[in-house]
PDB file of N, CA, C and O in Angstrom:
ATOM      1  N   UNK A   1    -111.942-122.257-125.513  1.00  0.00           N
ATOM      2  CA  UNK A   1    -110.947-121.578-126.290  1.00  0.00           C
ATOM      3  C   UNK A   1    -109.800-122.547-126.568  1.00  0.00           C
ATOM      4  O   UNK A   1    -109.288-123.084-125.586  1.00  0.00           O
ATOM      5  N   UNK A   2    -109.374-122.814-127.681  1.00  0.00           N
ATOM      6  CA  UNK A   2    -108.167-123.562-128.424  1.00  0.00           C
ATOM      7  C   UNK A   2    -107.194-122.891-127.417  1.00  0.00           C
ATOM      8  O   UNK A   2    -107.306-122.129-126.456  1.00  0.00           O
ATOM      9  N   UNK A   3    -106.103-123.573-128.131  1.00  0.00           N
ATOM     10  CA  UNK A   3    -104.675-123.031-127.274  1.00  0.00           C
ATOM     11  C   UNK A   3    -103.805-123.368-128.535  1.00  0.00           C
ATOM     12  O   UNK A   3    -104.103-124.434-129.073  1.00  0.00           O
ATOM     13  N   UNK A   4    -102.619-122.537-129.197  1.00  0.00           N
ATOM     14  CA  UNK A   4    -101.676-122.996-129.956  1.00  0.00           C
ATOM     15  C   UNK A   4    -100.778-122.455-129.323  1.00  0.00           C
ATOM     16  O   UNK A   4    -100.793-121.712-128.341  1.00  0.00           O
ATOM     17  N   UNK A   5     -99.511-123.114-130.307  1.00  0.00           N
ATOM     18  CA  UNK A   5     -98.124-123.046-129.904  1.00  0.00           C
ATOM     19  C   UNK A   5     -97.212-123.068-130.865  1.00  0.00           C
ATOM     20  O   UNK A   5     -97.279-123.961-131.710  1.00  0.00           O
ATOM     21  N   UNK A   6     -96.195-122.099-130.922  1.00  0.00           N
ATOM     22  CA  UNK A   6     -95.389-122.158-132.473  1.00  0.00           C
ATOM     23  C   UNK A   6     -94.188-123.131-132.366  1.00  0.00           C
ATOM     24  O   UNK A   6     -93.267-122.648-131.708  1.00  0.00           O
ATOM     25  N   UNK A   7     -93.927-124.561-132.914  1.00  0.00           N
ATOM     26  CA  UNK A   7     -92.771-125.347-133.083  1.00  0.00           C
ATOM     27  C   UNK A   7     -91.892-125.174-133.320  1.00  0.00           C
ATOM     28  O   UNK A   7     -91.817-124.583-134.397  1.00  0.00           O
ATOM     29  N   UNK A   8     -90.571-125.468-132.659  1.00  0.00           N
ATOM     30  CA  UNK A   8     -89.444-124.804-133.029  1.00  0.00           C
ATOM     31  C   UNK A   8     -88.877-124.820-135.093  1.00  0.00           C
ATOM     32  O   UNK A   8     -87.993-124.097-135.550  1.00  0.00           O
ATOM     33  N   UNK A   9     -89.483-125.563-135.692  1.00  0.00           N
ATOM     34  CA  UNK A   9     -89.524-125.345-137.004  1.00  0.00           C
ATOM     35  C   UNK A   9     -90.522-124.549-137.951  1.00  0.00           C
ATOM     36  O   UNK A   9     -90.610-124.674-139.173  1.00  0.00           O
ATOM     37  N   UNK A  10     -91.395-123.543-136.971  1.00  0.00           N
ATOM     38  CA  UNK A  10     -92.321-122.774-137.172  1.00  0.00           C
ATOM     39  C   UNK A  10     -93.996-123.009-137.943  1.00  0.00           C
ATOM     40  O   UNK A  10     -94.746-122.246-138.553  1.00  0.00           O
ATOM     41  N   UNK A  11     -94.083-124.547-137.515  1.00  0.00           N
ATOM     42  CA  UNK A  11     -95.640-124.904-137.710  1.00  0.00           C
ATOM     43  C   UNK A  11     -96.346-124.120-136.594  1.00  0.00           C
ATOM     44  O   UNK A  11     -95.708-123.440-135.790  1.00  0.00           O
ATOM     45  N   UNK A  12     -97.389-124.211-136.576  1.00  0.00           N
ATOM     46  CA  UNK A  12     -97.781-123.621-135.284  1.00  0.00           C
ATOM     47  C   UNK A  12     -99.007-124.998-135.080  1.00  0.00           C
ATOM     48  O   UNK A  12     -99.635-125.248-136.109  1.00  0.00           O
ATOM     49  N   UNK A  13     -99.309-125.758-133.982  1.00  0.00           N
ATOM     50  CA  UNK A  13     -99.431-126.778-133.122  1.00  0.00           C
ATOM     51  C   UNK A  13    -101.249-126.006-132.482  1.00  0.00           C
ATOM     52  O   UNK A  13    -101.298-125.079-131.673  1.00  0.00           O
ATOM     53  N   UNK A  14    -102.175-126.499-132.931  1.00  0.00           N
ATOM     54  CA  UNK A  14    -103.856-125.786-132.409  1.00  0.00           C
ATOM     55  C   UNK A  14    -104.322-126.914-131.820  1.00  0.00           C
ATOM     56  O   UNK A  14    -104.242-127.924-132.520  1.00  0.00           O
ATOM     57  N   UNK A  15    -104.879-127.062-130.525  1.00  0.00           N
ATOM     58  CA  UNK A  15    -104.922-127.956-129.079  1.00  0.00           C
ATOM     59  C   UNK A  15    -106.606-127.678-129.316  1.00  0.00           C
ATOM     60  O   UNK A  15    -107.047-126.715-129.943  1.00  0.00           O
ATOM     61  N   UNK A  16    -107.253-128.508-128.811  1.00  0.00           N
ATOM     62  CA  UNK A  16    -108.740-128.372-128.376  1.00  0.00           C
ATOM     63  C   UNK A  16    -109.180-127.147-128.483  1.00  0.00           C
ATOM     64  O   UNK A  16    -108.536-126.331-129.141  1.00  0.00           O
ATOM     65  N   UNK A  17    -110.144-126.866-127.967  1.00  0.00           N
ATOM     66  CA  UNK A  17    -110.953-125.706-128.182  1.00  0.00           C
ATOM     67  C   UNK A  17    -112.226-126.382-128.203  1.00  0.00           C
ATOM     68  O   UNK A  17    -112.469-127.589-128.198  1.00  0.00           O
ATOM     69  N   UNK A  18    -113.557-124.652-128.246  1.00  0.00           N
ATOM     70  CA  UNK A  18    -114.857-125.346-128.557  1.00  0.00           C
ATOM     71  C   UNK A  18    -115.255-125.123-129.820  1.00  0.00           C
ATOM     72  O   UNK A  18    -114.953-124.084-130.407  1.00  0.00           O
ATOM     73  N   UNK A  19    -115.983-126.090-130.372  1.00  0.00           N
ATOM     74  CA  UNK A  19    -116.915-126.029-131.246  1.00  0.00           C
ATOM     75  C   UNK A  19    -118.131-125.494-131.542  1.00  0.00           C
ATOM     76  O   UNK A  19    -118.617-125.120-130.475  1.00  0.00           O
ATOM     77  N   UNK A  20    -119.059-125.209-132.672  1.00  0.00           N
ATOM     78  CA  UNK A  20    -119.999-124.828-133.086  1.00  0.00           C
ATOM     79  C   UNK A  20    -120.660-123.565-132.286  1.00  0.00           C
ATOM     80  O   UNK A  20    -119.825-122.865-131.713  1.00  0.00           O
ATOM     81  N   UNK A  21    -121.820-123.221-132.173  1.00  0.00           N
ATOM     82  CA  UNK A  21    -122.415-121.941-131.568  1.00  0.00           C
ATOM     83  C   UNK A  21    -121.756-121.880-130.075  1.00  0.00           C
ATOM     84  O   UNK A  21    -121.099-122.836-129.664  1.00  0.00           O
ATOM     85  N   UNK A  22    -121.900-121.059-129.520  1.00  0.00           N
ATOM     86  CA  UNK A  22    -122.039-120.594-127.954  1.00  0.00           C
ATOM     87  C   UNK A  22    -123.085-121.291-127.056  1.00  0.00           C
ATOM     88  O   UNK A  22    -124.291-121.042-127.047  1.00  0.00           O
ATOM     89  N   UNK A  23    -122.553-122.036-126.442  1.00  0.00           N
ATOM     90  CA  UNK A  23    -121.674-121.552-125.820  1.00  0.00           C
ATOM     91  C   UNK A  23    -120.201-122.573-126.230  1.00  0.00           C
ATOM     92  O   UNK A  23    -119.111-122.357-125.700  1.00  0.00           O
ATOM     93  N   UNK A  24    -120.431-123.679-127.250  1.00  0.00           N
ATOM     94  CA  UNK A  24    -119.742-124.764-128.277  1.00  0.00           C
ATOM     95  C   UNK A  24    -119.911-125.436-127.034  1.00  0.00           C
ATOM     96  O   UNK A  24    -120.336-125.098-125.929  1.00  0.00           O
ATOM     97  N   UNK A  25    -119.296-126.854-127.703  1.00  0.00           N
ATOM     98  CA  UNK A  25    -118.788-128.028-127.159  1.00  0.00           C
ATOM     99  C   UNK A  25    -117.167-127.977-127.218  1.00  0.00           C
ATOM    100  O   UNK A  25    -116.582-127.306-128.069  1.00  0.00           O
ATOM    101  N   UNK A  26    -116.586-128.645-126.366  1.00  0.00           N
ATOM    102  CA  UNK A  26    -115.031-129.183-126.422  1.00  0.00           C
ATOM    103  C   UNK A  26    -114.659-130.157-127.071  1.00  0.00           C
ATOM    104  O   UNK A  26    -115.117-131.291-126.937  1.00  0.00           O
ATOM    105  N   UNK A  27    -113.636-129.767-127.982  1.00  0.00           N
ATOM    106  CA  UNK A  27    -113.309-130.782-129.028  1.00  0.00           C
ATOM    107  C   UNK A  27    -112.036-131.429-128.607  1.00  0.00           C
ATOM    108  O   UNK A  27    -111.508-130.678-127.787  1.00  0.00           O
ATOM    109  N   UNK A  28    -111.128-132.756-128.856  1.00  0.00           N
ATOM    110  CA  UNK A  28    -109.744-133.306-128.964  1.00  0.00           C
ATOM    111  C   UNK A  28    -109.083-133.209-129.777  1.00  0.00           C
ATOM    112  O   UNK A  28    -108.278-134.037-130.202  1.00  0.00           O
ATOM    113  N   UNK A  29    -109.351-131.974-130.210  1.00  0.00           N
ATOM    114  CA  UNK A  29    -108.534-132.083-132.208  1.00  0.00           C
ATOM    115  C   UNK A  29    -107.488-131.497-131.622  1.00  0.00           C
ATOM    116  O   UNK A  29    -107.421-130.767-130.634  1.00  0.00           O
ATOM    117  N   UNK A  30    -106.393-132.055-132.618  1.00  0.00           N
ATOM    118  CA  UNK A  30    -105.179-131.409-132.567  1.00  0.00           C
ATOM    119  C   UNK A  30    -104.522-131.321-133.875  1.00  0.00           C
ATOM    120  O   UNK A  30    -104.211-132.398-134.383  1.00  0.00           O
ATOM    121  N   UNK A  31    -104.215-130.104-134.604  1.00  0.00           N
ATOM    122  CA  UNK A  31    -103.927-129.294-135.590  1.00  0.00           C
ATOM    123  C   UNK A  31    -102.573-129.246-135.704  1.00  0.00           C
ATOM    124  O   UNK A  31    -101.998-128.829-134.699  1.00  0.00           O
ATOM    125  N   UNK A  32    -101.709-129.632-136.883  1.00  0.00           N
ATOM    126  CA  UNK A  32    -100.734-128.663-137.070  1.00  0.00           C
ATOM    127  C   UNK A  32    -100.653-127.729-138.682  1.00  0.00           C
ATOM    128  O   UNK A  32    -100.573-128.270-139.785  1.00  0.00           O
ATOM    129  N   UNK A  33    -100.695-126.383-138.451  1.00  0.00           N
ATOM    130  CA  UNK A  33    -100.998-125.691-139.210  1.00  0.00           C
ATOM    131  C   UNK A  33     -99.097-125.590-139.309  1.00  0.00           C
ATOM    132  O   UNK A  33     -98.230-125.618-138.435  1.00  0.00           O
ATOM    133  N   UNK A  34     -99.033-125.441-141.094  1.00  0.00           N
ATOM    134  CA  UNK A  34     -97.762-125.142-141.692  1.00  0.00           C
ATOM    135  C   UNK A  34     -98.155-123.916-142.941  1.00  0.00           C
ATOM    136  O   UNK A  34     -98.820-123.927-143.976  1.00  0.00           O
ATOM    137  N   UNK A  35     -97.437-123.015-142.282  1.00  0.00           N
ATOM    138  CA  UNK A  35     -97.575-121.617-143.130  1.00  0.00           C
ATOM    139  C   UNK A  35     -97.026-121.262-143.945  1.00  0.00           C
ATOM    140  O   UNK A  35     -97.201-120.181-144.508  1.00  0.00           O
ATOM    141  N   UNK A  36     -96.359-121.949-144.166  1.00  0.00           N
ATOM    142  CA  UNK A  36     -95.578-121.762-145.475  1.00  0.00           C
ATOM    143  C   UNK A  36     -95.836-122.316-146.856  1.00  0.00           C
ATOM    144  O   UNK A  36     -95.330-121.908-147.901  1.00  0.00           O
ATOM    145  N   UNK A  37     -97.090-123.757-146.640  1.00  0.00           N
ATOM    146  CA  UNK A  37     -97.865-124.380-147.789  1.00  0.00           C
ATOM    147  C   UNK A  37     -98.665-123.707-148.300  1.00  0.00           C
ATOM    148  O   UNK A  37     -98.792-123.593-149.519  1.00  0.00           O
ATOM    149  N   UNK A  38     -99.501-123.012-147.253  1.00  0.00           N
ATOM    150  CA  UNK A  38    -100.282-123.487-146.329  1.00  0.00           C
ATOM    151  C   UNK A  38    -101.186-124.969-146.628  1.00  0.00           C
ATOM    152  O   UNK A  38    -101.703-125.451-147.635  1.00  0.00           O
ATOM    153  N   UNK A  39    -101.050-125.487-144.886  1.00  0.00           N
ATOM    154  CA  UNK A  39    -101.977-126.575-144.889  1.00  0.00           C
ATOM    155  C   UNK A  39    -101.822-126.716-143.211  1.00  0.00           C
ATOM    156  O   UNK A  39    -101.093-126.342-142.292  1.00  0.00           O
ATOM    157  N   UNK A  40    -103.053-127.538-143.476  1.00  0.00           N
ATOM    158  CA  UNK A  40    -103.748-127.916-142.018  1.00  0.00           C
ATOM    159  C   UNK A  40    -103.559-129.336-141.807  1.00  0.00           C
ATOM    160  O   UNK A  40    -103.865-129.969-142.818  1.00  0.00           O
ATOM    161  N   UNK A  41    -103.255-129.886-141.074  1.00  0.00           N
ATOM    162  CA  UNK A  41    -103.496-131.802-140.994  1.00  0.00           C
ATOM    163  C   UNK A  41    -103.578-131.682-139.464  1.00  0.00           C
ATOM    164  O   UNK A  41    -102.944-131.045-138.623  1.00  0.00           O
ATOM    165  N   UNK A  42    -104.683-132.609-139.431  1.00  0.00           N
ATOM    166  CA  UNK A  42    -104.943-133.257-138.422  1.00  0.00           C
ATOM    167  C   UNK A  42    -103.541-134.336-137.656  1.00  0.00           C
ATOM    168  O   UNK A  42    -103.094-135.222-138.385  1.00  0.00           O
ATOM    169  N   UNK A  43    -103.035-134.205-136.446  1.00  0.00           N
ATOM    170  CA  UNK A  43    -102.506-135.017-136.223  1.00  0.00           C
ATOM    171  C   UNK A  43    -102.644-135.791-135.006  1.00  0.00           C
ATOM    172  O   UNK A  43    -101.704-136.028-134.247  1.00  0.00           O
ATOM    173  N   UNK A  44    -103.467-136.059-134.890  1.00  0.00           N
ATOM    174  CA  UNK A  44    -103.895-136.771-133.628  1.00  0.00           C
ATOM    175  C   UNK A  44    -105.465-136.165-132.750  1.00  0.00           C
ATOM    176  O   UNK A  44    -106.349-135.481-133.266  1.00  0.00           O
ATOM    177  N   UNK A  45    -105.417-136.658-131.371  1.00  0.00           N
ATOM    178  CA  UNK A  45    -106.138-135.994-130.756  1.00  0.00           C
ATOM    179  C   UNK A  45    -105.853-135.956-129.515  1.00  0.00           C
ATOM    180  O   UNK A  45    -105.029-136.817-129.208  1.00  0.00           O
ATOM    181  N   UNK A  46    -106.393-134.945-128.203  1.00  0.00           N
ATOM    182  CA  UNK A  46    -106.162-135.410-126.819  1.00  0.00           C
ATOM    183  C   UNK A  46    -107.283-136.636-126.312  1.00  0.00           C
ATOM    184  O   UNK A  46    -108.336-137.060-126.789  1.00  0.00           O
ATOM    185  N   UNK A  47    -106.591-136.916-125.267  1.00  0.00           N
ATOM    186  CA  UNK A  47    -107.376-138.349-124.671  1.00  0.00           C
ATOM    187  C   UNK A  47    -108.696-137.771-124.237  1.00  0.00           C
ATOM    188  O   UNK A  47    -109.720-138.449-124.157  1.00  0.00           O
ATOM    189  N   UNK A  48    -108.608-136.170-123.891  1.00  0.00           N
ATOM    190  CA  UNK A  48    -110.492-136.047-123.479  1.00  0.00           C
ATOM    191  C   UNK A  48    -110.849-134.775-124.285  1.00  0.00           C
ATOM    192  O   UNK A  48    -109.866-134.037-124.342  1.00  0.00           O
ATOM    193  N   UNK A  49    -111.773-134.345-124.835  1.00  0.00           N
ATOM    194  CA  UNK A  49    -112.540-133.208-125.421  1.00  0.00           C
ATOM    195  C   UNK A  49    -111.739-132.050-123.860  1.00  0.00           C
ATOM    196  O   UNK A  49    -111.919-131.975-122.645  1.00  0.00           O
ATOM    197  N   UNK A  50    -111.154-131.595-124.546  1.00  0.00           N
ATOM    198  CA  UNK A  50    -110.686-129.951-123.615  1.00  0.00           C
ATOM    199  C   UNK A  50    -111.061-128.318-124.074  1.00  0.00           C
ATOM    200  O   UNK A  50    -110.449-127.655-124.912  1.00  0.00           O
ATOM    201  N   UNK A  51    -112.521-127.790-123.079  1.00  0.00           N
ATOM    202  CA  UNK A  51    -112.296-126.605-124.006  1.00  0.00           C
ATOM    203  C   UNK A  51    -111.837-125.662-123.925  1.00  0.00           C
ATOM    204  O   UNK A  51    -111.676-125.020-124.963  1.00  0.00           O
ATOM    205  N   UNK A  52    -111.339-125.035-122.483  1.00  0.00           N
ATOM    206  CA  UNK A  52    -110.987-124.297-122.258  1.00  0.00           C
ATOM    207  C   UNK A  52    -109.272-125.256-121.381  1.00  0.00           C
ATOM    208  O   UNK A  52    -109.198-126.155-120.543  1.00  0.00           O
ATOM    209  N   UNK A  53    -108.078-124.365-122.221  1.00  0.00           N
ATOM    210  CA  UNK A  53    -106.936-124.965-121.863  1.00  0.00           C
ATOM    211  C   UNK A  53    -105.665-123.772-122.361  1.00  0.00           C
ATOM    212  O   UNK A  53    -105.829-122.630-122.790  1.00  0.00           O
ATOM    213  N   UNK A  54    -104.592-124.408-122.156  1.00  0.00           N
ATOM    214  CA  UNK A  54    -103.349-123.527-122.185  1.00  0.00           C
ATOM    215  C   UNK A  54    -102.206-124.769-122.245  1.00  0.00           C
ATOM    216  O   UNK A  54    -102.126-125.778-121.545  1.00  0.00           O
ATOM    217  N   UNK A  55    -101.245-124.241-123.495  1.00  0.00           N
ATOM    218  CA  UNK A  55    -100.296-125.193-124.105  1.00  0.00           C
ATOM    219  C   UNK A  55     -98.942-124.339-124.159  1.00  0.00           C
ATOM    220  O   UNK A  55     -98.968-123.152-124.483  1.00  0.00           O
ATOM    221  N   UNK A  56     -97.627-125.082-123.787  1.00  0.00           N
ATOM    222  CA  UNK A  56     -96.360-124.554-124.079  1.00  0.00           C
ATOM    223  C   UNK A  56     -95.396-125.610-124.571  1.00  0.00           C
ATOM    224  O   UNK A  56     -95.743-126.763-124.313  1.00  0.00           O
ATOM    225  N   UNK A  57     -94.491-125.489-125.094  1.00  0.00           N
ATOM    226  CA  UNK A  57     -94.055-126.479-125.758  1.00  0.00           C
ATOM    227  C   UNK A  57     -91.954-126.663-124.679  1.00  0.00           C
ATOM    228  O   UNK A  57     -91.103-125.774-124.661  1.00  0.00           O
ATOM    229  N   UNK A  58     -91.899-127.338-124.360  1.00  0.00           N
ATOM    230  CA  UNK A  58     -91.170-127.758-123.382  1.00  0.00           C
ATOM    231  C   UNK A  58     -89.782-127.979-124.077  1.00  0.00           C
ATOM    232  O   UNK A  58     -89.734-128.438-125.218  1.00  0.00           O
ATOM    233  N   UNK A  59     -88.524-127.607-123.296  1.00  0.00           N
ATOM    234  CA  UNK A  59     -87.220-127.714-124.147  1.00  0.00           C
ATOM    235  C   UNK A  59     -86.633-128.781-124.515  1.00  0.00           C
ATOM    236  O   UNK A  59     -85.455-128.765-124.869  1.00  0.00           O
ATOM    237  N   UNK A  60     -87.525-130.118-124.485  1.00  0.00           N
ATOM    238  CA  UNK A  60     -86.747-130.971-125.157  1.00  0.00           C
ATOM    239  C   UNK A  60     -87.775-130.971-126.458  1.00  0.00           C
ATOM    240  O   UNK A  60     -87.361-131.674-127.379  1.00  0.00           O
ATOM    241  N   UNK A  61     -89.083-130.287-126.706  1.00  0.00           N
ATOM    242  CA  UNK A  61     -89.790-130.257-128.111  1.00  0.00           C
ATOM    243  C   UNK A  61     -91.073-130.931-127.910  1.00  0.00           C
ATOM    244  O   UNK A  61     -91.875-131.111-128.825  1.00  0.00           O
ATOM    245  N   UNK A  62     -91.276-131.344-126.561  1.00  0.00           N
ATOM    246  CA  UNK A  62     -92.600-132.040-126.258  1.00  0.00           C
ATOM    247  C   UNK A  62     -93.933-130.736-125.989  1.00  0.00           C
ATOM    248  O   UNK A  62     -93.558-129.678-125.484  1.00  0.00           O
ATOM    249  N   UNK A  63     -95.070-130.862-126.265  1.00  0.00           N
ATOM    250  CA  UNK A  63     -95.998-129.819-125.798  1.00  0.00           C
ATOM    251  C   UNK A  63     -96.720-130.213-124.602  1.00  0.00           C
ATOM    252  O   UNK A  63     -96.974-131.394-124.366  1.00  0.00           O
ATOM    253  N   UNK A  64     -97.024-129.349-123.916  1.00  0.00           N
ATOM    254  CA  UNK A  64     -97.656-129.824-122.926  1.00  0.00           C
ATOM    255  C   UNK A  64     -98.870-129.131-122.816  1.00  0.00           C
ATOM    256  O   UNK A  64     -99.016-127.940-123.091  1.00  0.00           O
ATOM    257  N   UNK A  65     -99.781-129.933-122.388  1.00  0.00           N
ATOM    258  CA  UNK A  65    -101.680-128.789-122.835  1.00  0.00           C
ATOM    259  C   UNK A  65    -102.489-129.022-121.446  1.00  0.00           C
ATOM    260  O   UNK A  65    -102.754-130.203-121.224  1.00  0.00           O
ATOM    261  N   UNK A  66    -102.816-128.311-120.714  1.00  0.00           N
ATOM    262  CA  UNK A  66    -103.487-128.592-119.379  1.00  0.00           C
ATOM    263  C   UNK A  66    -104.727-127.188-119.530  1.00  0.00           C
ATOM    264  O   UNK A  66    -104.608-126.038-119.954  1.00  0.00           O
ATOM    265  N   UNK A  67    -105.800-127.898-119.002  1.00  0.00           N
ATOM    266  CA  UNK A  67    -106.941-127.604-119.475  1.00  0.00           C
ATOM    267  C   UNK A  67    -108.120-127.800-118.333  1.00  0.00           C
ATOM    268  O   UNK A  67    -107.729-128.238-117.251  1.00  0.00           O
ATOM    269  N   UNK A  68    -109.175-127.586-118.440  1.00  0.00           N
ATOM    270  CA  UNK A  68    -110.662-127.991-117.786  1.00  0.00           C
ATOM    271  C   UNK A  68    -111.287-128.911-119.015  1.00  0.00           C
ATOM    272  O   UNK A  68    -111.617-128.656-120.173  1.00  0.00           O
ATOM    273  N   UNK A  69    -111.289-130.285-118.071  1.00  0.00           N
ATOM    274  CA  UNK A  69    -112.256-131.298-118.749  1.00  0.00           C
ATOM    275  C   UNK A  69    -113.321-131.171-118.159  1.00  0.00           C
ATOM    276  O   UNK A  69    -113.277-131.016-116.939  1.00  0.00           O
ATOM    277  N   UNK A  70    -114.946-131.206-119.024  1.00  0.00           N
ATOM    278  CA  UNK A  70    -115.935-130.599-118.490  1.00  0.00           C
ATOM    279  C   UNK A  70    -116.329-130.157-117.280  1.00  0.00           C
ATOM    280  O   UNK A  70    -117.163-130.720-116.571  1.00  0.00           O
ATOM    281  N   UNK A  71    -115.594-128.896-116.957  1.00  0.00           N
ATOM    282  CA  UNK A  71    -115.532-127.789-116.109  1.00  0.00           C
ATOM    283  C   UNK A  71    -115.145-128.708-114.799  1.00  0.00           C
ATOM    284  O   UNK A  71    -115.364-128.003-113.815  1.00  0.00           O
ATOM    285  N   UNK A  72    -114.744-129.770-114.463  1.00  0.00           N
ATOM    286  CA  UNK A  72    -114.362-130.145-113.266  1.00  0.00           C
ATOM    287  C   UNK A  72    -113.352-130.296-112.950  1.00  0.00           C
ATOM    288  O   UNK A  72    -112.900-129.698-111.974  1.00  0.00           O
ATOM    289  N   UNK A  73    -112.465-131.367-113.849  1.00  0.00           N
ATOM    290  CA  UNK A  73    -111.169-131.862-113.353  1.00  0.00           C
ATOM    291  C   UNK A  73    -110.646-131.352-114.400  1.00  0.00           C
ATOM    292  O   UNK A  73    -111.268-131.141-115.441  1.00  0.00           O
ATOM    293  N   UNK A  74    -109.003-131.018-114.142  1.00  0.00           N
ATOM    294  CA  UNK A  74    -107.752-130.263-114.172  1.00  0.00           C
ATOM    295  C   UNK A  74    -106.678-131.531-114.908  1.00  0.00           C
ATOM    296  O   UNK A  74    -106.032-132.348-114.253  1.00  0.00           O
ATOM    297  N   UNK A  75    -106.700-131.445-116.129  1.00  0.00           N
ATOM    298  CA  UNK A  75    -106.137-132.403-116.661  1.00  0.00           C
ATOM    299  C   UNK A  75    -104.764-131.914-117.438  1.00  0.00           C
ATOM    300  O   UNK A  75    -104.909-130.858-118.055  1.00  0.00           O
ATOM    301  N   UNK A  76    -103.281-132.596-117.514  1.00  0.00           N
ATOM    302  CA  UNK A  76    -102.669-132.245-118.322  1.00  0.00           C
ATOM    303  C   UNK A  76    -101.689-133.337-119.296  1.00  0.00           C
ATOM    304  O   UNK A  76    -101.648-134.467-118.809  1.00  0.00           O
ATOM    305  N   UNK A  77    -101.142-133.218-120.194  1.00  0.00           N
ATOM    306  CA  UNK A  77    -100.529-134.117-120.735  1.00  0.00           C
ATOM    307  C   UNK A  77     -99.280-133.381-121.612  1.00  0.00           C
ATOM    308  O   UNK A  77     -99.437-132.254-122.081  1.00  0.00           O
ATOM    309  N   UNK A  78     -98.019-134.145-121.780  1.00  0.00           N
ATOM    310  CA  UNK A  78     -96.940-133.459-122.396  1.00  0.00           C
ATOM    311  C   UNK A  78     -96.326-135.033-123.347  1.00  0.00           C
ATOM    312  O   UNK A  78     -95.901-136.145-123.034  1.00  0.00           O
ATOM    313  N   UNK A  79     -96.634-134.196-124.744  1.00  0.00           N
ATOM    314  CA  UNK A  79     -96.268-135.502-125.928  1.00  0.00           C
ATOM    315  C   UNK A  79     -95.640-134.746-126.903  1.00  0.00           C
ATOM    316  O   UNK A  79     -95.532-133.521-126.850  1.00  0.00           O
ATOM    317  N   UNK A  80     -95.195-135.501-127.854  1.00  0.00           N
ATOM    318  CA  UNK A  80     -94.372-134.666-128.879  1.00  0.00           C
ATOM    319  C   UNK A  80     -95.743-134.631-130.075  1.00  0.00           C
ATOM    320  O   UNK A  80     -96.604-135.511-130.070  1.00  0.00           O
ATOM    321  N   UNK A  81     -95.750-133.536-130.999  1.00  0.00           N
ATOM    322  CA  UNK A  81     -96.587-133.807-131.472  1.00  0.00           C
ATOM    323  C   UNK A  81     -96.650-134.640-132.892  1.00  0.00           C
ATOM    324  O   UNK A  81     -95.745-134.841-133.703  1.00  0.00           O
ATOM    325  N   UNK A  82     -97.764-134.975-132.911  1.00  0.00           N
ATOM    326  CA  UNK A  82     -97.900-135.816-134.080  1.00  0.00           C
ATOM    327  C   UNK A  82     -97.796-137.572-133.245  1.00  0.00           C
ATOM    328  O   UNK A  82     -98.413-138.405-133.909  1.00  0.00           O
ATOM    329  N   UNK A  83     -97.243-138.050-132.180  1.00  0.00           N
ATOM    330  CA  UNK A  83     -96.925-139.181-131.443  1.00  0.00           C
ATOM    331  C   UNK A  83     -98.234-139.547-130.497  1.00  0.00           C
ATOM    332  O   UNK A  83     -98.864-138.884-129.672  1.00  0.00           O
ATOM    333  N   UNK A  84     -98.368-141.006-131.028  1.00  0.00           N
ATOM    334  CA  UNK A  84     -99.496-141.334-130.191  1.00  0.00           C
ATOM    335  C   UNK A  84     -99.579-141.381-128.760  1.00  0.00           C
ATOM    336  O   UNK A  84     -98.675-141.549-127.941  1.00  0.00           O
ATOM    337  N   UNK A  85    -100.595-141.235-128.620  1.00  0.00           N
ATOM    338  CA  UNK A  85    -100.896-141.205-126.948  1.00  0.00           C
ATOM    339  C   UNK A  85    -101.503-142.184-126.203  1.00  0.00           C
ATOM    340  O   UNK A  85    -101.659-142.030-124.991  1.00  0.00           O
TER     341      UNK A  85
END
């Protein structure tokens, strides 16, 4: 399951998730959807395919996304988005 998060300028920020049929694969995409164009752009990715995860976006504007990398280890990371990693 993806994870989003609404930016304090009201894009909303879409984190990994799975892909294709059931049970999917885990993807590193990272989305920022702007609703007001609408449009989608890709802006980056996480460092590992995450599919199941949970994202909040932190008060200085950084997001932070912590997740299950293939179902074992407990991974998290906090970046601003769109900024490489």
């Amino acid at each position: 399951m993806h994870a989003q998060v609404t930016l304090g300028d009201g894009r909303v920020l879409v984190i990994g998730g799975l892909t294709g049929a059931i049970p999917g694969k885990p993807t590193d995409a990272c989305d920022l959807i702007d609703l007001s164009k609408p449009r989608i752009e890709k802006v980056g990715s996480l460092p590992h395919p995450v599919g199941l995860l949970t994202a909040h976006v932190l008060p200085d504007g950084r997001v932070i996304a912590i997740g299950w990398q293939d179902g074992f280890a407990l991974r998290s990371r906090a970046q601003r988005p769109g900024a490489e990693h």
